[in-house]
C-alpha positions in Angstrom: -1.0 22.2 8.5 1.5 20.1 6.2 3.8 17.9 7.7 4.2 16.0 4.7 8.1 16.0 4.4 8.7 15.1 8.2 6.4 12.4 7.9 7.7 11.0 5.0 11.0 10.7 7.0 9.7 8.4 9.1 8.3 6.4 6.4 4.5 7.0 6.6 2.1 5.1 5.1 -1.7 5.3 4.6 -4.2 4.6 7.6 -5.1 0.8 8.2 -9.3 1.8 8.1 -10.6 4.1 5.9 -13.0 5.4 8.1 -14.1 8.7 9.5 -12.2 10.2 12.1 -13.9 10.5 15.4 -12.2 12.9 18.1 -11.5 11.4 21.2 -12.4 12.7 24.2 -8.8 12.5 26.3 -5.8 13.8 26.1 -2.8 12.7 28.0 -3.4 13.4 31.6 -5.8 16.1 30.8 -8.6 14.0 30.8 -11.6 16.9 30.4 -9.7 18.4 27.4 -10.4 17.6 23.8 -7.7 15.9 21.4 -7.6 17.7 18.6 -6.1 16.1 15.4 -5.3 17.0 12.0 -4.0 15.1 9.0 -0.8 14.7 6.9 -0.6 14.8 2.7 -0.3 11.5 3.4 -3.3 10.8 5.2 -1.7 10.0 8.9 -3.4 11.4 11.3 -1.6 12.7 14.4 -2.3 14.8 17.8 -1.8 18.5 17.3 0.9 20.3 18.9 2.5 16.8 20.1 5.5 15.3 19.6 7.8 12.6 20.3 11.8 13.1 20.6 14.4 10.8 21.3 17.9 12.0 22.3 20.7 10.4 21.8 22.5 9.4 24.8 23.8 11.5 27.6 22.4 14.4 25.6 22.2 15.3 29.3 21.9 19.6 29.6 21.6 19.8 25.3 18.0 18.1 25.6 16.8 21.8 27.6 18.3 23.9 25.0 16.7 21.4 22.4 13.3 22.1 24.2 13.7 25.4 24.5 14.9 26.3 20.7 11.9 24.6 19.7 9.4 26.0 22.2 8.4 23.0 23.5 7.5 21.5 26.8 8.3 18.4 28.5 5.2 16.0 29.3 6.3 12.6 29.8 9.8 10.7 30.0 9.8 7.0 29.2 11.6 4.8 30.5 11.6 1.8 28.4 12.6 3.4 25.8 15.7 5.7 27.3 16.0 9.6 26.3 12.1 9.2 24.8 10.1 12.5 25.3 6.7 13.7 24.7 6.7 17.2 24.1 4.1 19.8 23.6 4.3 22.8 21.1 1.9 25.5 19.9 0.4 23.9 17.0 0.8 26.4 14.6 4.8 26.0 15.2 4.8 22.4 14.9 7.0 22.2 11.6 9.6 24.9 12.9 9.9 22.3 16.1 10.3 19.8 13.7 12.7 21.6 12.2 14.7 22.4 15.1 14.8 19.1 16.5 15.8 17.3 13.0 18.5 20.0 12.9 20.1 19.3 16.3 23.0 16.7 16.3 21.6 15.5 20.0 18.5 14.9 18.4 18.0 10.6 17.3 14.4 11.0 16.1 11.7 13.1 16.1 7.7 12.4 14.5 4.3 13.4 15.7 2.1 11.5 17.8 0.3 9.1 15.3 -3.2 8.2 16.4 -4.3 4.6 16.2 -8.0 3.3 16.2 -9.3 0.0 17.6 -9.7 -3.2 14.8 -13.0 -5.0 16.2 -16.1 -4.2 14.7 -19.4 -2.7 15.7 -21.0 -6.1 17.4 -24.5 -7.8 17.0 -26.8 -7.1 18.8 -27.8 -11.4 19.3 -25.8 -13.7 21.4 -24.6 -17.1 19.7 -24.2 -18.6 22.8 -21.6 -21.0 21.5 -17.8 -20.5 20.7 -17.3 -21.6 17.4 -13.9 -20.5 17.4 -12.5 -23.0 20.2 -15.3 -26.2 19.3 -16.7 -25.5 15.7 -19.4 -28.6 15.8 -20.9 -26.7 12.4 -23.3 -24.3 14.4 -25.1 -21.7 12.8 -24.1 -23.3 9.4 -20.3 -23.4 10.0 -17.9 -25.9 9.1 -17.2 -28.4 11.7 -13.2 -28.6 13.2 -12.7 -25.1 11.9 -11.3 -24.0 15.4 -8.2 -23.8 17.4 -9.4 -27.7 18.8 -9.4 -26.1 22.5 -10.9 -29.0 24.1 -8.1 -31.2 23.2 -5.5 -28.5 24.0 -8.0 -28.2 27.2 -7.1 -32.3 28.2 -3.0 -31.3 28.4 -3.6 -27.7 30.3 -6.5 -25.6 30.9 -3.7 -22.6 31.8 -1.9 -21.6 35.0 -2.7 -18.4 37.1 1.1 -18.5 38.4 3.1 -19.2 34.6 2.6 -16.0 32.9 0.8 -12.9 32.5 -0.7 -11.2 29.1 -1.1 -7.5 29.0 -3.8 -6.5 27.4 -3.1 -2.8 25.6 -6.9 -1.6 24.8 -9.6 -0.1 26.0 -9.5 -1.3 29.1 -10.5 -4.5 30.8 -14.4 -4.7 33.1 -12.5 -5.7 36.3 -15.0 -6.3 38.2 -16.9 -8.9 35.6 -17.6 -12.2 36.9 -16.0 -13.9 34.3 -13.0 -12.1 34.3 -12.4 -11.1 37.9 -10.4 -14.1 39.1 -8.0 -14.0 36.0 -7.6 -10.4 36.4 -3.3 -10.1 37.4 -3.1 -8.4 40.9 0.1 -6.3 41.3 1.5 -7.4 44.6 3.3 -4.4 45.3 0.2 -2.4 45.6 -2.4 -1.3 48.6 -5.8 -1.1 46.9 -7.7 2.4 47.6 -5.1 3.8 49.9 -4.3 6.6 47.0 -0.5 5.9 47.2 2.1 4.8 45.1 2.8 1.9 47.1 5.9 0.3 44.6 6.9 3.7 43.5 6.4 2.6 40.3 4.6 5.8 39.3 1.0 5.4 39.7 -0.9 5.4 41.8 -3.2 2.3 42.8 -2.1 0.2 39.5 -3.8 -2.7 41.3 -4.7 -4.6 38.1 -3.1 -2.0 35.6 -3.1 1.4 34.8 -5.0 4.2 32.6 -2.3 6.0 30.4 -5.1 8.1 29.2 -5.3 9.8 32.2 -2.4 8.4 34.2 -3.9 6.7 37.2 -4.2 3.4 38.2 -7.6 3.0 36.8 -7.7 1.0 33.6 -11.7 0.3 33.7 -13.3 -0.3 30.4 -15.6 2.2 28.7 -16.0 0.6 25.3 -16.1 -3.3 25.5 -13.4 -3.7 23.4 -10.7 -4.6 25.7 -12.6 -6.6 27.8 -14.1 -9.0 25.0 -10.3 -9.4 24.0 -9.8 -10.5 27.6 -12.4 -12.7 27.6 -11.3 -14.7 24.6 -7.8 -14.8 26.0 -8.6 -15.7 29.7 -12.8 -15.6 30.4 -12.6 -18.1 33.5 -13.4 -21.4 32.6 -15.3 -24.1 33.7 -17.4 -21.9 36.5 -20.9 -22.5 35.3 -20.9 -18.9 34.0 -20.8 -17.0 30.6 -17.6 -17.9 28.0 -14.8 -19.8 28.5 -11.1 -18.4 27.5 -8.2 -20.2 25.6 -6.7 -20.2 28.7 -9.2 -20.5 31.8 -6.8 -18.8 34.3 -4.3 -16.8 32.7 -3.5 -13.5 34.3 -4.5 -10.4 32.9 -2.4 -7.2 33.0 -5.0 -4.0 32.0 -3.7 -0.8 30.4 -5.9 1.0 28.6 -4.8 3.6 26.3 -7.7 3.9 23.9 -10.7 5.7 24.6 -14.1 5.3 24.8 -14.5 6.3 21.2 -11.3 3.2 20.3 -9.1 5.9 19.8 -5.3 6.8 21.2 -1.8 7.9 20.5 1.4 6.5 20.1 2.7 8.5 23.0 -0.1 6.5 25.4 0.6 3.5 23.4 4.4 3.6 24.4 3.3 4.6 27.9 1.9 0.9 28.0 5.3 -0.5 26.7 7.0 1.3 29.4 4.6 0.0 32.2 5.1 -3.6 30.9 9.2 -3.1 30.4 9.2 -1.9 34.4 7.0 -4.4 36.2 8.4 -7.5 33.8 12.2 -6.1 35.1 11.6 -5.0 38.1 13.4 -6.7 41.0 10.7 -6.6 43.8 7.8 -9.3 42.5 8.2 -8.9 39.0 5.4 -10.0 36.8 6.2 -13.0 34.4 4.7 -10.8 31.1 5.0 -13.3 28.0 3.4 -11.4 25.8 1.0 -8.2 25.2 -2.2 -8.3 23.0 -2.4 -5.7 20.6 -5.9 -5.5 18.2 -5.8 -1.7 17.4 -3.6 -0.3 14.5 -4.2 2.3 11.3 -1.1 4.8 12.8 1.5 5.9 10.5 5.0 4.2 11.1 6.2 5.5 14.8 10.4 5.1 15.3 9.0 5.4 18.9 6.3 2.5 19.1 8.6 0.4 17.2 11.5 1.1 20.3 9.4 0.1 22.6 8.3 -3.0 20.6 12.1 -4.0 20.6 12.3 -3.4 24.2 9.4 -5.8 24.9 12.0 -8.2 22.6 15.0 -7.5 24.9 12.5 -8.5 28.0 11.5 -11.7 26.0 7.3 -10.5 25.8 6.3 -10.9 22.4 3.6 -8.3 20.4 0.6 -10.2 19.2 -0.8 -7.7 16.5 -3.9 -7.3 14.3 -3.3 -7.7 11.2 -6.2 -4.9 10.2 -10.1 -4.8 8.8 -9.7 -2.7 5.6 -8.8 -5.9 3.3 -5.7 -4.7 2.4 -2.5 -6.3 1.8 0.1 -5.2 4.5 2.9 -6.0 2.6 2.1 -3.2 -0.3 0.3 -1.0 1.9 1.9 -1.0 5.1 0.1 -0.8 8.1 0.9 -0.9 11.9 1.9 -2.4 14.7 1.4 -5.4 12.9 4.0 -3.8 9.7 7.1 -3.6 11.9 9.6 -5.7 11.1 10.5 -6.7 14.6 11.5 -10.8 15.4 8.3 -10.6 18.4 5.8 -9.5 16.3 2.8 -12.0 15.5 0.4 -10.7 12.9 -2.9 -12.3 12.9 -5.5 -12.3 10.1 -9.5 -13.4 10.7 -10.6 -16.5 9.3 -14.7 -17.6 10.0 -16.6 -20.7 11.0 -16.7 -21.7 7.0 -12.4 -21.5 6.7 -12.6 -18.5 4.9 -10.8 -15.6 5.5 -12.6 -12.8 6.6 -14.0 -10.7 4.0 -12.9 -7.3 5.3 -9.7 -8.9 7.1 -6.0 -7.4 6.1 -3.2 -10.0 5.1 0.0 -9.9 3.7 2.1 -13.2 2.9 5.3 -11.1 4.5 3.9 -9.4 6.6 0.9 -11.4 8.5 2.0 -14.8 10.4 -1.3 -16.8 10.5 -5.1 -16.8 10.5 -7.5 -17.0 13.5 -11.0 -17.0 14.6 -12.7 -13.6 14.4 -16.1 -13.5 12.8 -19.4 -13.2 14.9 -16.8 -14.1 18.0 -18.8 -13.9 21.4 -17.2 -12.7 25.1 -17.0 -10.8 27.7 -18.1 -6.9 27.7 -18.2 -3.9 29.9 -21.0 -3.9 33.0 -20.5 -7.7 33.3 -22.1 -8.2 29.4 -21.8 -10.3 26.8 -21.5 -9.7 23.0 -20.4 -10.8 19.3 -17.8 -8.5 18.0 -16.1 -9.4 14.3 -12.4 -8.6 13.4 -9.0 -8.9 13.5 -9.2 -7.8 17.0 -11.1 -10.8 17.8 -8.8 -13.2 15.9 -5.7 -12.2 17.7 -6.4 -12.9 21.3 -7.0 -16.5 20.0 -3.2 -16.6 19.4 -2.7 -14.9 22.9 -4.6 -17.2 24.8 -2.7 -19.9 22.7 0.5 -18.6 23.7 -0.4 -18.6 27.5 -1.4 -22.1 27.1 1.8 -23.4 25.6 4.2 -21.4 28.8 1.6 -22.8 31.2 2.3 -26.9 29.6 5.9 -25.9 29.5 7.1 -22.7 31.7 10.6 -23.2 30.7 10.0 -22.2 27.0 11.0 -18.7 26.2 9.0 -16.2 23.5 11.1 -17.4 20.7 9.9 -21.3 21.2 6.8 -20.1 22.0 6.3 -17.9 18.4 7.5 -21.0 16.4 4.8 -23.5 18.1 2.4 -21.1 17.3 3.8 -20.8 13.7 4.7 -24.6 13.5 1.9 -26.1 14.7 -0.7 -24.7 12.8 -2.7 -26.2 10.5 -2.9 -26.2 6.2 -5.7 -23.3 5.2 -6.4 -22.7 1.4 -8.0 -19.7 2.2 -4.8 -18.4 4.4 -2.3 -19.8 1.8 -0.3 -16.7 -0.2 -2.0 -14.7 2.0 0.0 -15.3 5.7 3.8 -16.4 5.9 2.5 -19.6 7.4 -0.6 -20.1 5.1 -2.0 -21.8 7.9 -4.8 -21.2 10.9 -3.8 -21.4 14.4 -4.3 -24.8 16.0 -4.1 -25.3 19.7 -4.1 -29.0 19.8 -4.2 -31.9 16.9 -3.3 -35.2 16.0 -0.5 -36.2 13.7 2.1 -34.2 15.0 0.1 -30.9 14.9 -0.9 -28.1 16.7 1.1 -26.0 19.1 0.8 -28.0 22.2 0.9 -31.0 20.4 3.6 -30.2 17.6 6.1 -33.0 16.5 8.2 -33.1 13.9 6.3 -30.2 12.1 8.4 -28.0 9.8 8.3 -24.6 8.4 10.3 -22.6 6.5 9.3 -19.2 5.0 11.2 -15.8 3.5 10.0 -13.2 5.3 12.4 -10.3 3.6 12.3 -8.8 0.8 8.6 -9.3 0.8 9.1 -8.9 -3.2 9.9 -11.8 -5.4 12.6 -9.7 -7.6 14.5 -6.9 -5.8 16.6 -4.8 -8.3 20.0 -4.0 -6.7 22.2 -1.2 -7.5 25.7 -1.0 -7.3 27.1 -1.3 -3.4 23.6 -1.9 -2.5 22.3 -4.2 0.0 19.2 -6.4 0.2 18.2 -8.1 3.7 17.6 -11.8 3.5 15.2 -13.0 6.2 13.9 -16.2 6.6 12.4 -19.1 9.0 13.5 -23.1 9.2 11.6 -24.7 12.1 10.7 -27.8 13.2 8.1 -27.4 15.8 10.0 -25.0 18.5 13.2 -26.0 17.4 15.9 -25.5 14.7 15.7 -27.4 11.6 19.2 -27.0 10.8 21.2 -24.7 8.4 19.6 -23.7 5.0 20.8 -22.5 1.9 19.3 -19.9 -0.4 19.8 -19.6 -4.4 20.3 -16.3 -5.9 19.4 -15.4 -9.3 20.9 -14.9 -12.2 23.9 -16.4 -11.6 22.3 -19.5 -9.1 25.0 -18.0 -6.4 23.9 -20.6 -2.9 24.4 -19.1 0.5 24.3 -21.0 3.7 22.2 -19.6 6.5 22.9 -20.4 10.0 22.5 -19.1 13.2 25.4 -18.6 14.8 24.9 -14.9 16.8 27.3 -13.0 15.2 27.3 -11.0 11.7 24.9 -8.2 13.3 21.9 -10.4 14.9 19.1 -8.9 16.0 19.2 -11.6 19.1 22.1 -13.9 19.2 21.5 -17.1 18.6 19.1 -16.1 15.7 20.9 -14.4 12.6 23.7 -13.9 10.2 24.7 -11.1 8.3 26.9 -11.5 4.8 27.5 -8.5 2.6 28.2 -9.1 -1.2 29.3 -6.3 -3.2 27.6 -5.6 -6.4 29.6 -4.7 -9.6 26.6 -3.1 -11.4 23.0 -2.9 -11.3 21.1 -6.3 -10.9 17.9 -8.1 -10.6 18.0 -10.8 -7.7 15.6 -13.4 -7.6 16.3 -15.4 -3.9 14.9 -18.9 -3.4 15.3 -22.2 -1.8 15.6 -24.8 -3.9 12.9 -27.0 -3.9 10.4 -24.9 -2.0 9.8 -21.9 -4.6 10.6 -18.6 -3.0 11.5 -19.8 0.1 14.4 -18.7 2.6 14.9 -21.6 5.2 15.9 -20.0 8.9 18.2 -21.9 11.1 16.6 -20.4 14.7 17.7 -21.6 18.0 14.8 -21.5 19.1 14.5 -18.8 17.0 12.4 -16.6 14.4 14.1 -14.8 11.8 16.9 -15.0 10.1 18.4 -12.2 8.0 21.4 -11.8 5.6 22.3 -8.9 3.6 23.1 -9.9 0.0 24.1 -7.2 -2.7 25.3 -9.0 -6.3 28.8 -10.3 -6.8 30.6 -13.0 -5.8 32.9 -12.6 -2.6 31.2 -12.6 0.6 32.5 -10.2 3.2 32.0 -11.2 6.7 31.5 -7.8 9.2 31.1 -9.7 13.0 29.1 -7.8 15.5 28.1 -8.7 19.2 25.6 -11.4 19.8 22.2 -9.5 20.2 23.2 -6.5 18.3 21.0 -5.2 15.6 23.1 -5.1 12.1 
């Protein structure tokens, strides 16, 4: 089957890992059924006979006659993400569907059910026994200090088991491992075994999370993956047993919506979103989610995935994403989650022991944030185990566990201070440099004003849109400006960027109007071009880049098109322009 054309509507791009496709063994709730996928021209690979729709609102009564014109039936309603589908079709029909839907004016979106694939490597079969990636000392010929300096991160806060929870989308998390059991989040609105939906939430027995594989209330590991992401996040610390985590005593939210093979959908991946978006917003004991880990990628661009990403924005939980392991650079070859241009997003490359980048380790100087530990990386695994995995996926509960630690020193900082300490308080890495925004390696804790926890007077300032150097603009054409100016978790005051030809200056601020993505964090100007041009956008004085004025903020954008009169179009605070 060709789905070339629809795909390429919902910009596609080629998988993160060229690897083999191995057929997972789930589907949806029909857990003893085979998933059966196929392949677009452009190399995406998606769930036959699946797809996702999105109506636009009060569709009400049309979304029926949607289904039934395109043959098509109805097999889960987010709620996250409002007037989301999954729908079922006979495969061999799945372009007329798409056909169908695309033609109906009800219709926002519709585009198949990617499939996305773990980003941690097969491990080693020998322990290390030491965590090089929180205390390098130089073991097993490393360099000494190249780590996130935990121990001194450890002497302001070992974490809180009350501050926050992480939700760990994966595999699934060993629940009952002794390192991980205590940190495990426990959902207070739930009766454990008595095989009701005690919160009404939806599933049944979600005591520590839920299986959107099969829909239950079960999220038990079968791979290791997820729970040796756990364990670098939150393995309990100091109890005389196994690994210790960034963050002894975070909480853990499990949902597992990759299989034993490392494989799953979008449409299960989204299912996690919306489990996260209900029990962060729920009124009846919420959970305090700050941020979910996310080490799988390789799926084509998904409108869907990305909704739900913006939801977890809206609810102030940030997306902590692998950057990828097919050495690739994300900003010419896109690649997601970790592609999306969404202000929560935190990509994260692998650096090893030695302050080199990883070797099969994705970047993108756009596109990727910062570097972390994620070669021969040793925690927790299914059955109570322990093992040394190598990856992105290992690299990027490092910043997770991080990002725990900095809510439990301060609970009153919210996901955009916490993403700039992270970003801010890193430290220089030649090997990351031109190949993250930051060019830096995460650092927990450090003297002279750096590291996260221990950030002072600490700036950064980066363009992070358009990813090229020189954008050609056509006539009435518009070109997105984004850009960071931090100091540490605050603002560092308004910026101005330098157009070429023609050195035309703009001032950036922040002021929440002009079509922010989140108030208090953008500002849109439109410029109207006379003719074709080539812009070439910098800072003065610090090359290419855009300084952001954030309130606490990330990004920054501004759209620019190429003569001189600036036309202001205000929008509401938080409104995406």
């Amino acid at each position: 089957m060709v789905l070339g054309p629809a795909l390429a509507l919902q910009g596609c791009t080629q998988k993160e890992e060229p690897q083999n496709p191995t057929t997972p063994a789930t589907k949806q709730a029909r857990a003893s059924s085979s998933l059966r996928t196929l392949r677009a021209e452009n190399g995406a690979e998606y769930v036959a006979g699946e797809l996702l729709v999105r109506f636009k609102q009060n569709a009400g009564l049309s979304a029926q006659g949607a289904h039934k014109l395109a043959g098509a039936k109805v097999l889960h309603t987010y709620r996250a993400v409002p007037e989301l589908q999954l729908v079922s079709v006979a495969e061999s029909a799945m372009q007329d569907a798409i056909t169908a839907y695309q033609k109906d004016p009800n219709v926002e979106y519709v585009e198949p059910n990617y499939v996305y694939r773990i980003n941690g490597t097969t491990p080693n079969d020998a322990l290390f026994g030491q965590l090089w990636g929180l205390n390098n000392t130089g073991q097993a010929g490393g360099v000494a200090d190249i780590d996130i300096n935990a121990p001194e991160a450890w002497d302001l806060t070992t974490g809180s088991n009350t501050a926050s929870v992480v939700a760990v989308i994966d595999t699934g998390v060993d629940y009952n491992h002794p390192d991980l059991a205590r940190n495990l989040w426990t959902n207070p609105g739930e009766i454990a075994g008595n095989n009701l939906d005690d919160d009404s939430n939806g599933y049944v027995d979600d005591v520590h999370g839920i299986n959107t594989i099969t829909n239950s209330g079960n999220p038990l590991d079968d791979n290791d993956h997820g729970s040796h992401v756990a364990g670098t996040i939150a393995g309990r610390g100091n109890n005389g047993v196994g690994v210790a985590g960034v963050n002894w005593s975070a909480q853990v939210m499990a949902c597992k919506f990759l299989d034993a093979a490392g494989n799953g959908t979008t449409a299960n991946a989204v299912k996690c979103l919306d489990y996260v978006h209900v029990m962060k917003t729920r009124t009846v004991n919420p959970a305090n989610i700050i941020a979910t880990n996310n080490s799988w990628g390789g799926g084509a661009f998904s409108q869907a995935l990305l909704d739900g990403i913006v939801q977890q924005r809206n609810d102030g939980i940030l997306f902590v994403a692998a950057a990828g392991n097919s050495s690739t650079n994300t900003d010419t070859t896109a690649s997601y989650p970790v592609g999306f241009f969404a202000s929560n997003v935190i990509g994260v490359a692998s650096h090893d022991r030695s302050n080199n980048l990883a070797s099969d380790t994705s970047y993108g100087r756009r596109t990727v944030h910062v570097a972390a530990p994620g070669v021969d990386v040793m925690s927790t695994t299914k059955n109570g185990g322990y093992a040394t995995f190598s990856g992105t996926s290992m690299a990027t509960p490092h910043v997770t566990g991080v990002l725990a630690l900095l809510k439990a020193q301060d609970p009153s900082r919210d996901w955009r201070q916490l993403k700039n300490l992270v970003l801010a308080g890193g430290v220089s890495s030649t090997s990351a440099t031109g190949k993250t925004l930051t060019g830096k390696r995460l650092r927990a804790a450090d003297t002279g004003g750096q590291g996260a926890l221990t950030c002072n007077n600490q700036n950064f300032a980066a363009r992070v849109r358009p990813i090229a150097d020189t954008v050609t603009v056509n006539i009435y054409e518009q070109v997105p400006l984004v850009a960071y100016n931090l100091n540490c978790g605050a603002p560092a005051g308004v910026a101005t960027v330098t157009v070429s030809p023609g050195s035309q200056t703009f001032a950036l601020t922040d002021s929440g109007v002009y079509g922010d993505e989140v108030g208090r964090r953008h500002v849109h100007r439109r410029l109207r071009a006379d003719g074709p041009r080539h812009l070439h956008p910098h800072l003065p004085g610090r090359g290419d880049a855009h300084r952001h004025r954030g309130a606490a903020g990330a990004d920054l954008r501004e759209v620019l098109g190429a003569h001189g009169v600036a036309h202001h179009h205000r929008h509401q605070p938080g409104a995406d322009g």
